[in-house]
PyMOL commands that place a pseudoatom at each C-alpha (Angstrom):
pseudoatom trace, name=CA, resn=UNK, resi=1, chain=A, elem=C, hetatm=0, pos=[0.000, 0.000, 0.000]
pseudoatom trace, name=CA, resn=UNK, resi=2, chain=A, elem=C, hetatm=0, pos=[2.998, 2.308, 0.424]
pseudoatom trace, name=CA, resn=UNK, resi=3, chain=A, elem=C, hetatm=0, pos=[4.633, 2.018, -2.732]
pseudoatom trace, name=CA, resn=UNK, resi=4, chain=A, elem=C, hetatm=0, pos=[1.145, 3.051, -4.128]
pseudoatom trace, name=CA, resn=UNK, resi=5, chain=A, elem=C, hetatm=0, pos=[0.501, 6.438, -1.827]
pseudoatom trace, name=CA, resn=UNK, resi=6, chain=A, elem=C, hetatm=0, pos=[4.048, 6.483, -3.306]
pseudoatom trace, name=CA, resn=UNK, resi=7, chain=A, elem=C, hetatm=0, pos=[3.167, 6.152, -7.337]
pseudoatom trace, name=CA, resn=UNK, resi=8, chain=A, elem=C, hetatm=0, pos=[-0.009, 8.577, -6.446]
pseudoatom trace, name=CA, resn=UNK, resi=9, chain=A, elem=C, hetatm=0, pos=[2.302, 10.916, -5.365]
pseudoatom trace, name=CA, resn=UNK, resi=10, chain=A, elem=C, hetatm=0, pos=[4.665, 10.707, -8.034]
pseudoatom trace, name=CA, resn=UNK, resi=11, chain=A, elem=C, hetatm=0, pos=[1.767, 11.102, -10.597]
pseudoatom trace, name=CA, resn=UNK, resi=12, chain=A, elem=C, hetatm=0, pos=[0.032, 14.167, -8.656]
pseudoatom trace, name=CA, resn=UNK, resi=13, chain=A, elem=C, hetatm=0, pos=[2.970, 15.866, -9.396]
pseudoatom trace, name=CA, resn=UNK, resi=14, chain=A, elem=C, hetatm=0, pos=[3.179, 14.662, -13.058]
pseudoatom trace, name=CA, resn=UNK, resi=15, chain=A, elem=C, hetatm=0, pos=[0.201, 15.819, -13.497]
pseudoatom trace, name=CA, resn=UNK, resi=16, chain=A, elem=C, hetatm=0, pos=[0.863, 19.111, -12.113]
pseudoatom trace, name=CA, resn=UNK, resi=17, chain=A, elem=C, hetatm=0, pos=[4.148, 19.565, -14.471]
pseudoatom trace, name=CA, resn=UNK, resi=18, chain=A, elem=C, hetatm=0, pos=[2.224, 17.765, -17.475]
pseudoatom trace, name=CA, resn=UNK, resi=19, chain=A, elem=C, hetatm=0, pos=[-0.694, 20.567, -16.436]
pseudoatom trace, name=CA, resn=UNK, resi=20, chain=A, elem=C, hetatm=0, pos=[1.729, 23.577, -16.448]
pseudoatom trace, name=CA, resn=UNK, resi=21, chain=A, elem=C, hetatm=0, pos=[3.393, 22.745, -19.505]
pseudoatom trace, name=CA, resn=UNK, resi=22, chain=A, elem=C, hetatm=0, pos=[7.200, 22.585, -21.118]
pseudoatom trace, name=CA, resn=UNK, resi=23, chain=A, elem=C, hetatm=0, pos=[7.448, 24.712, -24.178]
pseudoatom trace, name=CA, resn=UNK, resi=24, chain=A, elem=C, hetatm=0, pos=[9.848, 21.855, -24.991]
pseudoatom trace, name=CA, resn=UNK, resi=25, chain=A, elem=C, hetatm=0, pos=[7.458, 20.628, -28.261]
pseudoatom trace, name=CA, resn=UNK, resi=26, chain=A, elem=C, hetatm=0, pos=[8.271, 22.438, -31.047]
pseudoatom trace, name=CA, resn=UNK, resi=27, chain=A, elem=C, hetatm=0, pos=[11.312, 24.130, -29.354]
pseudoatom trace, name=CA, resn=UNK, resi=28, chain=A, elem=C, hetatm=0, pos=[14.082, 21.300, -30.459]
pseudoatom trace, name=CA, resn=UNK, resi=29, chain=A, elem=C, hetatm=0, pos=[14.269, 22.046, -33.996]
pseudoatom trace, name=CA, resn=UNK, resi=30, chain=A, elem=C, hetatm=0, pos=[17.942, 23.474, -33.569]
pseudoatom trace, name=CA, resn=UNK, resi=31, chain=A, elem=C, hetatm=0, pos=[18.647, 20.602, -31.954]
pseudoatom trace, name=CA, resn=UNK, resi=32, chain=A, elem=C, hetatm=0, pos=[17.011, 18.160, -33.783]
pseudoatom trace, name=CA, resn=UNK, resi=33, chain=A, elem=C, hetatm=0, pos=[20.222, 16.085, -34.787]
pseudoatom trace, name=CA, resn=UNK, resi=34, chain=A, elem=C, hetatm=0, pos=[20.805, 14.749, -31.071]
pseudoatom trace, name=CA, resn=UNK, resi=35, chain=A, elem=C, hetatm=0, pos=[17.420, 13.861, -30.623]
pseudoatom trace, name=CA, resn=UNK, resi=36, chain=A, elem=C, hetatm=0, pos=[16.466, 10.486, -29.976]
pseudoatom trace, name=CA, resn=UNK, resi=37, chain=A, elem=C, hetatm=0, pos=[15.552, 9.324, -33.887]
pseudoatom trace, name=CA, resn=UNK, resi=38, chain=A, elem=C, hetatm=0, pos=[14.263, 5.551, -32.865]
pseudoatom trace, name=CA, resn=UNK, resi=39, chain=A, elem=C, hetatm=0, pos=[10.471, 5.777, -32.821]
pseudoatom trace, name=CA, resn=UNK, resi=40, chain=A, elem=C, hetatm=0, pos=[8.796, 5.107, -29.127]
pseudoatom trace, name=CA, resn=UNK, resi=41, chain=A, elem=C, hetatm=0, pos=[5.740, 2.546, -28.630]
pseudoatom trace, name=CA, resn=UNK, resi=42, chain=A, elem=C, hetatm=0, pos=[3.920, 5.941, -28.471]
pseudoatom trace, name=CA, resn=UNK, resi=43, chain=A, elem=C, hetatm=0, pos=[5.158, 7.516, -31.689]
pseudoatom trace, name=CA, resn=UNK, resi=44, chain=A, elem=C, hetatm=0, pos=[4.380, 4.182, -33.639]
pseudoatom trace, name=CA, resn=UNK, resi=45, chain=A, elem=C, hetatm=0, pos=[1.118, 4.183, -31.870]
pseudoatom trace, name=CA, resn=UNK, resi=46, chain=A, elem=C, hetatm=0, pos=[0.199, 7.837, -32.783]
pseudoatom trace, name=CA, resn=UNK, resi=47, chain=A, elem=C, hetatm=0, pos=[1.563, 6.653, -36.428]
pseudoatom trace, name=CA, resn=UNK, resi=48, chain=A, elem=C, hetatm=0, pos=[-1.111, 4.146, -36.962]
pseudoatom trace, name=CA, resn=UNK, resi=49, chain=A, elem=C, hetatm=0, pos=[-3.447, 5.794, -35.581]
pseudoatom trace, name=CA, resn=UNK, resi=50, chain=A, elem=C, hetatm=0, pos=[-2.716, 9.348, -38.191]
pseudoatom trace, name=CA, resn=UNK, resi=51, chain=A, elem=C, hetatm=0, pos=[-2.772, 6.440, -40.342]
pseudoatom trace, name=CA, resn=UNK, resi=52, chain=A, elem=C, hetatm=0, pos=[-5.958, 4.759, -39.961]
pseudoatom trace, name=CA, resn=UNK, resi=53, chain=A, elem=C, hetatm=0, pos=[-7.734, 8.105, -39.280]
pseudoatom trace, name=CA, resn=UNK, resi=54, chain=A, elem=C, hetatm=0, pos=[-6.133, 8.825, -43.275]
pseudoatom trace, name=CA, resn=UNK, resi=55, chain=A, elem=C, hetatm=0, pos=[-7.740, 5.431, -44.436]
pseudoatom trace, name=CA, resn=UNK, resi=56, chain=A, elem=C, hetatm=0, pos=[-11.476, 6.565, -42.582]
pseudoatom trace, name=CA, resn=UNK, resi=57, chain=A, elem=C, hetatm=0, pos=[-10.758, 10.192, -44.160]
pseudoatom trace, name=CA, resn=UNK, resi=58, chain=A, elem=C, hetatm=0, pos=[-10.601, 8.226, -48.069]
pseudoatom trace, name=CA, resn=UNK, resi=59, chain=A, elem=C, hetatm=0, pos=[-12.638, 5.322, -47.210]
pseudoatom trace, name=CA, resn=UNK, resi=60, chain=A, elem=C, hetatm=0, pos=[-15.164, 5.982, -44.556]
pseudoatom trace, name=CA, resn=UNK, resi=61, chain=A, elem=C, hetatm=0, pos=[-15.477, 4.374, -41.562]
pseudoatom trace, name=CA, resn=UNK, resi=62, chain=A, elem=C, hetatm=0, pos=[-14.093, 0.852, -41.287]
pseudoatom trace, name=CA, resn=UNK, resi=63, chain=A, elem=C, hetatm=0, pos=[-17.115, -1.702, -40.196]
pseudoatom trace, name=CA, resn=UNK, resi=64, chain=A, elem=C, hetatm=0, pos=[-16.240, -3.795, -37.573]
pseudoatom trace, name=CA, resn=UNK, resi=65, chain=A, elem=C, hetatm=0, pos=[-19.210, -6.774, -36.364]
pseudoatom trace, name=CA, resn=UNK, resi=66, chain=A, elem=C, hetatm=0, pos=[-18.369, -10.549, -34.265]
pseudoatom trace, name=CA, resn=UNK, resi=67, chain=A, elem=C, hetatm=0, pos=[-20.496, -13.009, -35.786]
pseudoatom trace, name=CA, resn=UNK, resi=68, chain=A, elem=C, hetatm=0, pos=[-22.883, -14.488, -33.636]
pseudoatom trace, name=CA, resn=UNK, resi=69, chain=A, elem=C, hetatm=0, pos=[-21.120, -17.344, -31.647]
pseudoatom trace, name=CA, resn=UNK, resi=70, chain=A, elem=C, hetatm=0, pos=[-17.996, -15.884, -32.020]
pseudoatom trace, name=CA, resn=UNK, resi=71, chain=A, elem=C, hetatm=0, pos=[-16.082, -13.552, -29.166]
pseudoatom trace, name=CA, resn=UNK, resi=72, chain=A, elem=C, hetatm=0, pos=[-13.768, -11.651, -31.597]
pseudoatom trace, name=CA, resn=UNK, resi=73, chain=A, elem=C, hetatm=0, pos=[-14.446, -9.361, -34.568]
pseudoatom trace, name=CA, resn=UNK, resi=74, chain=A, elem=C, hetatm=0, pos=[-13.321, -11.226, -37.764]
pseudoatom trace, name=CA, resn=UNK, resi=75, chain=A, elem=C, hetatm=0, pos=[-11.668, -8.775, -40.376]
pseudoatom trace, name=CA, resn=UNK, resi=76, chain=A, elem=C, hetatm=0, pos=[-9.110, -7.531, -41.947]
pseudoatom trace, name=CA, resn=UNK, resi=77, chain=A, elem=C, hetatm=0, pos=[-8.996, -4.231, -39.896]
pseudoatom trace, name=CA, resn=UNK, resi=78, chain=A, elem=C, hetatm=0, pos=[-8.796, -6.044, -36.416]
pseudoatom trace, name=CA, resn=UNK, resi=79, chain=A, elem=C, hetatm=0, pos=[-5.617, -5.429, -35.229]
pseudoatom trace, name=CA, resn=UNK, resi=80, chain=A, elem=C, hetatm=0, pos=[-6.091, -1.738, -36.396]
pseudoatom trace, name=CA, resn=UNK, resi=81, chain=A, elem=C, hetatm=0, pos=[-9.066, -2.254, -34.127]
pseudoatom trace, name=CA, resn=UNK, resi=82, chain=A, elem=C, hetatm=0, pos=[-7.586, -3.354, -31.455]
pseudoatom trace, name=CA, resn=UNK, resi=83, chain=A, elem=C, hetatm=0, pos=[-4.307, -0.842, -31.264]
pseudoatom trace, name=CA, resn=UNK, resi=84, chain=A, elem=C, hetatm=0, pos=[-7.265, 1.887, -31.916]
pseudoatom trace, name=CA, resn=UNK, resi=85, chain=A, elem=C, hetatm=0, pos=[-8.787, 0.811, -28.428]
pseudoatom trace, name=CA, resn=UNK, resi=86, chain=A, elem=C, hetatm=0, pos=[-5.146, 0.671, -26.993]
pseudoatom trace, name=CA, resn=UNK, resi=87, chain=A, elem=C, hetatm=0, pos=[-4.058, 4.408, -28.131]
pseudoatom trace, name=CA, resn=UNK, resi=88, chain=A, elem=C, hetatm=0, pos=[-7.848, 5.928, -27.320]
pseudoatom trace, name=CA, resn=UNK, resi=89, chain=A, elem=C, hetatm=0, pos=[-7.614, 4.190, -23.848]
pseudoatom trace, name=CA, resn=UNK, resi=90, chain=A, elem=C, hetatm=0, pos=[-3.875, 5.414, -22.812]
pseudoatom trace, name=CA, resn=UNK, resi=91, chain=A, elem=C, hetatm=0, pos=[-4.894, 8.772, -24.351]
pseudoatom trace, name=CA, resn=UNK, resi=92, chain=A, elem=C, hetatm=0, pos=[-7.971, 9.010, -22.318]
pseudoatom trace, name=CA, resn=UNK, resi=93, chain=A, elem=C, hetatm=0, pos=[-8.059, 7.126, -19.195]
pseudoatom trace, name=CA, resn=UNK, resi=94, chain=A, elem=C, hetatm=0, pos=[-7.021, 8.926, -16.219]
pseudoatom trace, name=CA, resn=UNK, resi=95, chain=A, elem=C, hetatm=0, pos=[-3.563, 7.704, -14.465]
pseudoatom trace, name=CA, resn=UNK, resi=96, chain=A, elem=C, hetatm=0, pos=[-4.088, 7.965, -11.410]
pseudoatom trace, name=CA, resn=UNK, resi=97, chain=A, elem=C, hetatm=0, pos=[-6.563, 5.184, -11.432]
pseudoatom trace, name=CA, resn=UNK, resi=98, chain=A, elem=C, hetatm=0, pos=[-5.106, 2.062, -9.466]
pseudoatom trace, name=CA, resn=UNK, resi=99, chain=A, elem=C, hetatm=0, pos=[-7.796, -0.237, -10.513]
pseudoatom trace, name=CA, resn=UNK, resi=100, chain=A, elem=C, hetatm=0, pos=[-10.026, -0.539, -13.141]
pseudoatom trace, name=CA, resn=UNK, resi=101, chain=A, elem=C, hetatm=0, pos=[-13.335, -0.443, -11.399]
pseudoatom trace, name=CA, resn=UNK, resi=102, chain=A, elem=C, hetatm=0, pos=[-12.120, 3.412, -10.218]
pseudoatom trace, name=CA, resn=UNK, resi=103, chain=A, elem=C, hetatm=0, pos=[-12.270, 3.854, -14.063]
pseudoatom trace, name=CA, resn=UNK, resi=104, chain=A, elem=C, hetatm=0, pos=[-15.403, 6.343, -14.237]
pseudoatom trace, name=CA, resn=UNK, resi=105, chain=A, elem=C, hetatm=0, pos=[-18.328, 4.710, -16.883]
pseudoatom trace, name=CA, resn=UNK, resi=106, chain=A, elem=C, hetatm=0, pos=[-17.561, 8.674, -18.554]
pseudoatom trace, name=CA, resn=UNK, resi=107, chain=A, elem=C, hetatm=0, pos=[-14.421, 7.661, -19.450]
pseudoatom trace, name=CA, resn=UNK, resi=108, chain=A, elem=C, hetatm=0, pos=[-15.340, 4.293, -20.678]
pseudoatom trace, name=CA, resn=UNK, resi=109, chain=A, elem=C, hetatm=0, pos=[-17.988, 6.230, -22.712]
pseudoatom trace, name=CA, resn=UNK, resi=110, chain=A, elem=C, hetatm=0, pos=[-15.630, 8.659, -24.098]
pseudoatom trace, name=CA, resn=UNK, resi=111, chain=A, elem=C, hetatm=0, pos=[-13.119, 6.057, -25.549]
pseudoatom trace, name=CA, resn=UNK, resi=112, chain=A, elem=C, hetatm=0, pos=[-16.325, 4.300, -27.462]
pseudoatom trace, name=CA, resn=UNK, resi=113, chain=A, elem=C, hetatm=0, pos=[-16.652, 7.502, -28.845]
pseudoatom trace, name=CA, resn=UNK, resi=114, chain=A, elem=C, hetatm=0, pos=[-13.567, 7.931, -30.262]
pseudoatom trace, name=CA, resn=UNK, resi=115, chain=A, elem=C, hetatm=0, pos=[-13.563, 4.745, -31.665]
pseudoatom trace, name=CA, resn=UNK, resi=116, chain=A, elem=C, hetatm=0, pos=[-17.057, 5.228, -33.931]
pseudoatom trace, name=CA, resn=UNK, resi=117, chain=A, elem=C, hetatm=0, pos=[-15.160, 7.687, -35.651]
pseudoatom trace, name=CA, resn=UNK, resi=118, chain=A, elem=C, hetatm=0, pos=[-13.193, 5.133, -37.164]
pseudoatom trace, name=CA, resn=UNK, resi=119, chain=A, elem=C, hetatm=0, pos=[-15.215, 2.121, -36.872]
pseudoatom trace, name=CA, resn=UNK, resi=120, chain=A, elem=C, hetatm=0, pos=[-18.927, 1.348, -37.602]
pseudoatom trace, name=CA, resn=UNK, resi=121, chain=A, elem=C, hetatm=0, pos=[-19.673, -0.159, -34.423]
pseudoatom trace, name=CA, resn=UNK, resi=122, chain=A, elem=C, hetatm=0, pos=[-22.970, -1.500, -32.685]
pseudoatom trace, name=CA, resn=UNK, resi=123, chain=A, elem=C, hetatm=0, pos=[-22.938, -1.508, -28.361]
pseudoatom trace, name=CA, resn=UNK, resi=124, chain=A, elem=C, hetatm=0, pos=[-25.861, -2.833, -28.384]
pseudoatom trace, name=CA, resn=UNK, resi=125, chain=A, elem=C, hetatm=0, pos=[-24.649, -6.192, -29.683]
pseudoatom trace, name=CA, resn=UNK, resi=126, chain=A, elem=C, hetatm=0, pos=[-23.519, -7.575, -25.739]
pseudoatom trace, name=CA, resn=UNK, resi=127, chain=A, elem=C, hetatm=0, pos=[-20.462, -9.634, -28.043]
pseudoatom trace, name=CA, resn=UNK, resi=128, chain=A, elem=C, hetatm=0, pos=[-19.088, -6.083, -29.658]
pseudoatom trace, name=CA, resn=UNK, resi=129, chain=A, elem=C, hetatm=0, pos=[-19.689, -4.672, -26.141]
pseudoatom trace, name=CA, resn=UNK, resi=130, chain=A, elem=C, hetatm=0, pos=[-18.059, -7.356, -23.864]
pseudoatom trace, name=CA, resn=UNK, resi=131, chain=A, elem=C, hetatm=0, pos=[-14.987, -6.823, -26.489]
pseudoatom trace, name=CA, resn=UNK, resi=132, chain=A, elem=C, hetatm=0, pos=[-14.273, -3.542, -26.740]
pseudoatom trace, name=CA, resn=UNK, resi=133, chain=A, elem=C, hetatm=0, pos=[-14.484, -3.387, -22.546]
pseudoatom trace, name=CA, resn=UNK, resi=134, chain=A, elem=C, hetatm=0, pos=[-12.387, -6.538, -22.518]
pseudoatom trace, name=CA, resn=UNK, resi=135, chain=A, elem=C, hetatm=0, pos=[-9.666, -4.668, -24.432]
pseudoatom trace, name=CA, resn=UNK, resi=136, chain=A, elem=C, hetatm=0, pos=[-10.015, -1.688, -22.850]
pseudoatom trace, name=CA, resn=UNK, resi=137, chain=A, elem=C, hetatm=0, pos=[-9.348, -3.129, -19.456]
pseudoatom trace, name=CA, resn=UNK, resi=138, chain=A, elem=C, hetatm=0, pos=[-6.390, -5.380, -20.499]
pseudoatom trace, name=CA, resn=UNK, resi=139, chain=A, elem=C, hetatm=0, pos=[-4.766, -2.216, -22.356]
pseudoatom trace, name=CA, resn=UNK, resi=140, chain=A, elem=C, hetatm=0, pos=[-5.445, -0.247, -19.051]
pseudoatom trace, name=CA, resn=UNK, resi=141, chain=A, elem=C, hetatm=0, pos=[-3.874, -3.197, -16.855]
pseudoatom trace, name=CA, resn=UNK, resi=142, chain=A, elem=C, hetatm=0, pos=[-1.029, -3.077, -19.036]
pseudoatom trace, name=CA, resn=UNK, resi=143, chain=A, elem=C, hetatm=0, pos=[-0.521, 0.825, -19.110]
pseudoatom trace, name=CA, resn=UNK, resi=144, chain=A, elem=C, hetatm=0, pos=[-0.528, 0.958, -15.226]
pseudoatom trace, name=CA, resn=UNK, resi=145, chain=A, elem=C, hetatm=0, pos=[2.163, -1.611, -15.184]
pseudoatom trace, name=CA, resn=UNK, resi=146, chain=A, elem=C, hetatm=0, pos=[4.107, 0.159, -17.618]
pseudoatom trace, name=CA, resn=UNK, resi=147, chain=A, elem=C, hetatm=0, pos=[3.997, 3.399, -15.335]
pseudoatom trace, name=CA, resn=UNK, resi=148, chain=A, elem=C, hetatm=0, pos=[4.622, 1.623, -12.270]
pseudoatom trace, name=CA, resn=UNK, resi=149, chain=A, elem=C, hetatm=0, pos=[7.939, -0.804, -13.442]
pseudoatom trace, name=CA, resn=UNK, resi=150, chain=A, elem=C, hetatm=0, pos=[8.914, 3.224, -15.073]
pseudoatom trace, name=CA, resn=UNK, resi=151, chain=A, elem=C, hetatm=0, pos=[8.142, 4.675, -11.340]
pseudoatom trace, name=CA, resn=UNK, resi=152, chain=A, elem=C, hetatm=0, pos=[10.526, 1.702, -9.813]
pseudoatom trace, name=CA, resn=UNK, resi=153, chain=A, elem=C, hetatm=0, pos=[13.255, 2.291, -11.778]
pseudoatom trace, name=CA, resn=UNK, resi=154, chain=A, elem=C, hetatm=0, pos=[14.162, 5.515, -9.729]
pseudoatom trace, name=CA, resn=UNK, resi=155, chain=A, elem=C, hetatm=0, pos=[15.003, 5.216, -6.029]
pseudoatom trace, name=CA, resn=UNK, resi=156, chain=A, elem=C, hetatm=0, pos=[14.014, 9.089, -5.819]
pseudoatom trace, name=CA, resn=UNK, resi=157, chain=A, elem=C, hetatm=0, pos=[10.984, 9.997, -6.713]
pseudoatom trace, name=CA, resn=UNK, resi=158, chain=A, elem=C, hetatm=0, pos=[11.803, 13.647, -7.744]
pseudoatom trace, name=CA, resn=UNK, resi=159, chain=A, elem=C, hetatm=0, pos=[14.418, 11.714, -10.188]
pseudoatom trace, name=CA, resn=UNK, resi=160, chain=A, elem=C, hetatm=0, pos=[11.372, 9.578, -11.476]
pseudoatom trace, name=CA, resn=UNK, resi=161, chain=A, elem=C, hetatm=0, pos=[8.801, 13.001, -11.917]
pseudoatom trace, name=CA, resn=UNK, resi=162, chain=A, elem=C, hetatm=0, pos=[12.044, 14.818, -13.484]
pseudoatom trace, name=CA, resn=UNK, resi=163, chain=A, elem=C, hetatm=0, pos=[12.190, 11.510, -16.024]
pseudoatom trace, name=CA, resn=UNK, resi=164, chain=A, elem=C, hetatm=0, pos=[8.436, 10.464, -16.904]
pseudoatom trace, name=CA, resn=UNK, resi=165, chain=A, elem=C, hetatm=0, pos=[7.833, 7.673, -18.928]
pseudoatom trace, name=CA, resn=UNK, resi=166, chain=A, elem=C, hetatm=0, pos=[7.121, 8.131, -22.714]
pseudoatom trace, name=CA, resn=UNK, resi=167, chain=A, elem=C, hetatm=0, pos=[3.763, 7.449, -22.722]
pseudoatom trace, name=CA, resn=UNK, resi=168, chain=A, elem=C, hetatm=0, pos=[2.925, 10.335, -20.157]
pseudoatom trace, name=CA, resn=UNK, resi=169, chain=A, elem=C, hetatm=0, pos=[5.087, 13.255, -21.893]
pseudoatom trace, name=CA, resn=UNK, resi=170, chain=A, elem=C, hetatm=0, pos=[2.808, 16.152, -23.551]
pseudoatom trace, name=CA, resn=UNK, resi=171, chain=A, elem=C, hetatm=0, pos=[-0.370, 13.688, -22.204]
pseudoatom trace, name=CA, resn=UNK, resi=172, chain=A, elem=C, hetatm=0, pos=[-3.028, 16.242, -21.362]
pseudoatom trace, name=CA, resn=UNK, resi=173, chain=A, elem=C, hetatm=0, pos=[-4.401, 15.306, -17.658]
pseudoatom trace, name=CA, resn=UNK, resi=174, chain=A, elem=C, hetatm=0, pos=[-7.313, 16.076, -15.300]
for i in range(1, 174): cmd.bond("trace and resi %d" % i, "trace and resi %d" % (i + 1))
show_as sticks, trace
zoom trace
């Protein structure tokens, strides 16, 4: 219980540097040539998505339906389906959240969202429903993991605020 008062801590203040800001995006370009060059989960992630949101833009909206009996969609689009749910969710989804049920249902709602505008999507079928959800809480299990090994790493945790993980930097937070 410790070591989480301890991660809660460490991501109040985050928040509070994520919430004021660094001017640092968009501020490198004379320094561009020591930048790190090797995309990060998060800059592939944010690359498919710019992608697939290019594909809806030509195409229209991908449809995406489980056929009854099954549990997963069958298409060719799933696993743009499923890294959709990933990105919306880590995008979304507040950090601070240690389990999923203190998830709020807004949030939840919010991601769904996202996703029909890139999917043709119907909640009310219970097997699309039970899916998406499913996903959503492994991605969210996953994330928080990510975060906390990141938050280990560092015996101080001003070291670990001063170093967030990639998949917090420039992340807008409540």
């Amino acid at each position: 219980m410790e070591t989480d008062d301890m991660f809660l801590q460490f991501e109040d203040d985050l928040d509070n540097n994520i919430a004021g800001g660094s001017s640092s995006v968009g501020d490198n370009t004379a320094g561009s040539s020591s930048q790190q060059t090797t995309p990060t989960p998060r800059r592939c992630a944010q690359s498919r998505l710019l992608e697939l949101e290019r594909h809806v833009a030509i195409n229209g909206r991908i449809p995406m339906t489980i056929a009854p009996g099954a549990e997963k969609p069958i298409s060719p689009h799933v696993v743009r389906f499923s890294q959709a749910i990933g990105v919306c969710v880590r995008k979304t989804f507040p950090v601070r959240c240690l389990k999923w049920t203190d998830v709020g249902r807004e949030y939840i709602e919010v991601v769904k969202g996202d996703l029909q505008r890139l999917f043709v999507l119907d909640f009310n079928d219970q097997a699309m429903n039970r899916f998406v959800e499913h996903q959503m809480l492994t991605t969210f299990k996953e994330f928080r993991a990510d975060c906390h090994r990141h938050f280990k790493k560092y015996s101080d945790p001003e070291e670990a605020r001063a170093n967030p993980p990639n998949a917090l930097v420039g992340r807008d937070e409540d």
